[in-house]
C-alpha positions as CSV (number, residue, x, y, z in Angstrom):
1,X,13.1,-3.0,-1.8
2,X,10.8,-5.5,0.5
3,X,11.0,-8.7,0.8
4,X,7.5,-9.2,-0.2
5,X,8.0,-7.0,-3.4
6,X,11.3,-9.1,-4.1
7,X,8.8,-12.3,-4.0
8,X,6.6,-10.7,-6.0
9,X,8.6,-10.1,-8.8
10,X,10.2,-13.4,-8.8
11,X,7.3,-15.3,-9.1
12,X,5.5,-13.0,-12.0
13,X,8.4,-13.7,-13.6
14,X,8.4,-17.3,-13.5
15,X,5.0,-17.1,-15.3
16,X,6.0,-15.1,-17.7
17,X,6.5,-15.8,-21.6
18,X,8.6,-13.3,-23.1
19,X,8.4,-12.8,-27.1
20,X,11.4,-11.7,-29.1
21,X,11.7,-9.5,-31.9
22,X,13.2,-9.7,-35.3
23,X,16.7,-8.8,-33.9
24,X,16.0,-11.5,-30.9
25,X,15.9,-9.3,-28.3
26,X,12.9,-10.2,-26.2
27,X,10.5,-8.3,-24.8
28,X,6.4,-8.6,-22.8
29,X,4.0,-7.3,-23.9
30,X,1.3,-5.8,-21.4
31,X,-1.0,-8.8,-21.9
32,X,1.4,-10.9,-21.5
33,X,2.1,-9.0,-17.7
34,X,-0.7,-9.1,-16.7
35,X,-1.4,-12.9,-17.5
36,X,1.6,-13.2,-15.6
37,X,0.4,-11.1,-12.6
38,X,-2.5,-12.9,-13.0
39,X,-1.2,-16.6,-12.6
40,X,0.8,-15.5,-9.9
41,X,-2.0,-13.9,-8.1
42,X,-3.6,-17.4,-8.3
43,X,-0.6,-19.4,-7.5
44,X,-0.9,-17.5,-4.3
45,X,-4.0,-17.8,-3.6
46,X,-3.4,-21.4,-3.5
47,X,-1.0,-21.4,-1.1
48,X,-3.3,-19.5,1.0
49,X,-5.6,-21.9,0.8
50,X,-3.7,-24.7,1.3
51,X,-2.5,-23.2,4.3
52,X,-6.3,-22.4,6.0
53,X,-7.3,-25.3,5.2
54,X,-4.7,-27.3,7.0
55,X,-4.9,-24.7,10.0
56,X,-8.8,-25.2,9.9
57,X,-8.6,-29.2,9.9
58,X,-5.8,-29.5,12.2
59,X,-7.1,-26.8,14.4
60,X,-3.9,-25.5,15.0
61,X,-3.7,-22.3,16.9
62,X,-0.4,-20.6,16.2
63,X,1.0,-17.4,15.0
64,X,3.4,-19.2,11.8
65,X,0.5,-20.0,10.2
66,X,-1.2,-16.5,10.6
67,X,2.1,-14.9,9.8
68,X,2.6,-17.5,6.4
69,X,-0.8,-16.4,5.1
70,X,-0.6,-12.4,6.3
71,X,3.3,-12.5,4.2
72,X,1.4,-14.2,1.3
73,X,-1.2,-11.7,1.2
74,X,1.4,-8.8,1.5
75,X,3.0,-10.5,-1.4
76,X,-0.1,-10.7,-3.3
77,X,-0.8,-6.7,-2.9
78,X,2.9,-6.4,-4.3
79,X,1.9,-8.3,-7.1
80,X,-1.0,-6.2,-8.2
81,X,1.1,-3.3,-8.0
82,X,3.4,-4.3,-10.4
């Protein structure tokens, strides 16, 4: 497994509410994954953002921040194929 599916994973399921059943055993339902995949997308996006725009005001030229927002978008195609 990649590390950028590994991420992924983790952070859908840190949005995600899990109901339980009668016998308390818990379970998701598909809307509830994909509001899940859907907060984590923007969560994300965020961090993406946060990072261009301190790369744009600073007018930093260096490959981390290219490589922090190219892993975060790798991340973010792992997340819609979940």
């Amino acid at each position: 497994m990649s590390k950028y599916k590994e991420e992924a994973q983790q952070l859908v399921f840190k949005f995600t509410v899990f109901s339980y059943d009668v016998n308390g055993f818990k379970h998701i339902t598909e809307l509830e994954h994909e509001a899940a995949k859907r907060c984590a997308e923007i969560c994300i996006d965020e961090k993406i953002k946060i990072l261009e725009d301190y790369f744009l005001e600073y007018q930093l030229i260096g490959s981390y921040y290219i490589k922090k927002i190219d892993a975060l978008n790798e991340v973010k195609q792992e997340i819609n194929k979940l």
